[in-house]
N, C-alpha and C positions, 0 to 999 in steps of 0.2 A: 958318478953320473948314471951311470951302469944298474946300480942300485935303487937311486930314485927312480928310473923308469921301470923295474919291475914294480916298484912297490905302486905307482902310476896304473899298471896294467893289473895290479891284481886287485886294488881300488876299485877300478873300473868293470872290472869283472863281476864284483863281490855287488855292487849297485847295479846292474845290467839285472842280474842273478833274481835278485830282490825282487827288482819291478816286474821281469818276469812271472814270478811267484804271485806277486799280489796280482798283478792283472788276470791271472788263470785261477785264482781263487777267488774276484769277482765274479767270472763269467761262470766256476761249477757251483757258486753258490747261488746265482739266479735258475740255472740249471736242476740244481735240485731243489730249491722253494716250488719249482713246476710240478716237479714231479711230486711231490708230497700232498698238492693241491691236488694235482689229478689222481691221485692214488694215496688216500690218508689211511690207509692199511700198513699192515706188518711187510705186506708184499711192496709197499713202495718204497716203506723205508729200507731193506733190502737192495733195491732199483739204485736208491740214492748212495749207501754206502757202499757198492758197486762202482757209482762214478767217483766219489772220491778217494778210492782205491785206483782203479786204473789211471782215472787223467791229473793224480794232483799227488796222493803219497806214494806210489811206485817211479813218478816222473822226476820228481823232486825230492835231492836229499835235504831232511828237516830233522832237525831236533825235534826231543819232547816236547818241550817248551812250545819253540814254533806251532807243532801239532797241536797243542790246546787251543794256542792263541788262533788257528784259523777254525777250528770246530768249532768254537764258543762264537762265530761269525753265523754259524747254520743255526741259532738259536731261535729266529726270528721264521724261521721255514716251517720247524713245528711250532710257533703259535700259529701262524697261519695255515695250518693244515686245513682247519673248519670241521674238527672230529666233532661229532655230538652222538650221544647217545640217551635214548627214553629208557626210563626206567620206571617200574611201579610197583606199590610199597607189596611187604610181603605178609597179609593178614593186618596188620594193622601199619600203618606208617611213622606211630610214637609207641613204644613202649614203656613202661619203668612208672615211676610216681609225676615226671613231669606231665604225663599225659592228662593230668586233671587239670592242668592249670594253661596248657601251650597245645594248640592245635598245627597244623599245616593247612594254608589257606587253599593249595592247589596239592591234592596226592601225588600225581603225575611229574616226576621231574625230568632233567635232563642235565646229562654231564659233559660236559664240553671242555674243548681245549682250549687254552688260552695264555695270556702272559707272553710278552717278547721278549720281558728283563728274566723272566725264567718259565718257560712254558711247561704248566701241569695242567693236571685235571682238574678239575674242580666243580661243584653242585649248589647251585646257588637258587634259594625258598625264602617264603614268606613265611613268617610263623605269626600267628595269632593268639592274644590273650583271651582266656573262655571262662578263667576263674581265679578269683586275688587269692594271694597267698600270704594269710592274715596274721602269721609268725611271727613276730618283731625281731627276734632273734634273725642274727646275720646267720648266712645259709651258703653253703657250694654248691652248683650243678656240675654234674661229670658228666660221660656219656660219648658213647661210639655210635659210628655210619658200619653199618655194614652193605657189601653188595651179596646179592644173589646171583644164581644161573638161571635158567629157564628152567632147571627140574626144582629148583629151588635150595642148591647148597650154596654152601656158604664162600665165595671167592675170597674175601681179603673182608679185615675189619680195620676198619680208623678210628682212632682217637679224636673226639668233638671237644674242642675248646669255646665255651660260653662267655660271648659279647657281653657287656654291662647292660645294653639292648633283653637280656634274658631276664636279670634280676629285674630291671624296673618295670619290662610288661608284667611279669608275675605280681609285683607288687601293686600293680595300678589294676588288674584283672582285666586288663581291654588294650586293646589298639595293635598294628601288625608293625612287623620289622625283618628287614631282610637280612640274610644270613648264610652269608658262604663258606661249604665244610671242602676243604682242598686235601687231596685224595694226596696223588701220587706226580712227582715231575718224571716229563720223559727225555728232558735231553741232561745228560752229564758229561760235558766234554771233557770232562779230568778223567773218564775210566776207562778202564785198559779197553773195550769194546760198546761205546757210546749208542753203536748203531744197533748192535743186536739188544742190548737193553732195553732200546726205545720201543724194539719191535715187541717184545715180549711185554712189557708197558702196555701199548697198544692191544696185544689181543686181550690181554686178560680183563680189558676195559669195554672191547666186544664182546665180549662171554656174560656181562652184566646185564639181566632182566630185570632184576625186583632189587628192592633196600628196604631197610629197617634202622631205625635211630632209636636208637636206648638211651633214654634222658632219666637221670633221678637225682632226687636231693639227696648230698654225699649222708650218707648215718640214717636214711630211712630206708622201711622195709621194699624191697623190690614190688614192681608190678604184681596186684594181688590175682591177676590174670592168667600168671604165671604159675598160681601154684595149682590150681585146675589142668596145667599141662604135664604130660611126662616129662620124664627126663631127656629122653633121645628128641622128643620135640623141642623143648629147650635148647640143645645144644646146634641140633641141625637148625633149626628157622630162626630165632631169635638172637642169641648169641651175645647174652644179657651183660649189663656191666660186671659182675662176676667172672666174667671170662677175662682172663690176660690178656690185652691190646696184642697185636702183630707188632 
């Protein structure tokens, strides 16, 4: 009898425990959706991993496991941050061979945060067909986003992955399609420090003024634009598909 009623009260204990837990992990995760809203900064996300350090993983002893499992709940806080950022091209906003055939319908873009199933960055353009590409021969497009700073170095380059959207306006020489280049995600609830990642995510997305997109047919000669530039021009502004992706 004796035995049944511990195991009774540690039952009891072990679900009291729980619900505790989830109800205080509802209320700091509305808690910090707020604060991310009102401060979509490195400083808020800071703010935020503040609170869920003092009111939720110092209060409550959690496995690892646990820990993912309520982090990957604050997923939905940073897509709703509402980060956006303008950007504008750097000298030209195509480089490489594709720029004879694909224009940008608007130069001005803006990179924004989004996704709630996994919130990244992302740059989302028009591109426009301006001239068919009369090749018969099947063809690759390759090609990186790169961002800039205000002085105009070089922050981070991405790898551009081409829509079937690319091949058939080329091949039609006319008509627009939209086309989003996803940068960077900023939450990783698996990593050992989810929040300061995020923060660092974040600034280096603030420090972006200008971008450049190096598009070309895989096995043609690069932008002949390119070869009227130095070297160190080259390397600092453009940052042409010859260069090793990040």
């Amino acid at each position: 009898m004796t035995k049944i009623l511990i195991m009774f009260i540690t039952a009891f204990i072990a679900i009291s425990c729980s619900n505790e837990k989830d109800s205080a992990i509802d209320r700091i995760q509305q808690k910090i959706c707020s604060t991310l809203i009102e401060s979509p900064t490195a400083e808020g996300i800071i703010t935020a991993k503040g609170i869920w350090q003092n009111e939720f993983a110092k209060k409550f002893e959690i496995t690892s496991k646990e820990q993912t499992d309520y982090l990957v709940k604050f997923r939905k806080c940073f897509a709703s941050m509402g980060f956006k950022r303008n950007i504008k091209p750097l000298n030209q906003s195509i480089t490489g061979t594709i720029a004879d055939y694909l224009k940008l319908k608007n130069d001005n873009l803006q990179i924004v945060l989004k996704n709630e199933e996994a919130p990244a960055f992302s740059i989302t353009c028009v591109f426009s067909g301006i001239k068919q590409y009369q090749d018969s021969t099947e063809f690759d497009v390759e090609g990186s986003l790169t961002l800039y700073d205000h002085s105009g170095k070089k922050i981070y380059k991405y790898n551009v992955y081409p829509v079937p959207d690319f091949y058939l306006t080329m091949k039609q020489g006319r008509g627009d399609f939209k086309f989003t280049a996803y940068l960077d995600a900023i939450w990783y609830p698996y990593d050992k420090n989810p929040f300061d990642k995020a923060a660092e995510a974040i600034i280096m997305m603030s420090k972006a003024e200008y971008y450049s997109f190096a598009l070309g047919i895989k096995g043609e000669n690069k932008d002949k634009n390119d070869e009227k530039m130095n070297d160190d021009e080259i390397l600092d502004n453009l940052q042409i598909l010859s260069a090793p992706a990040n």
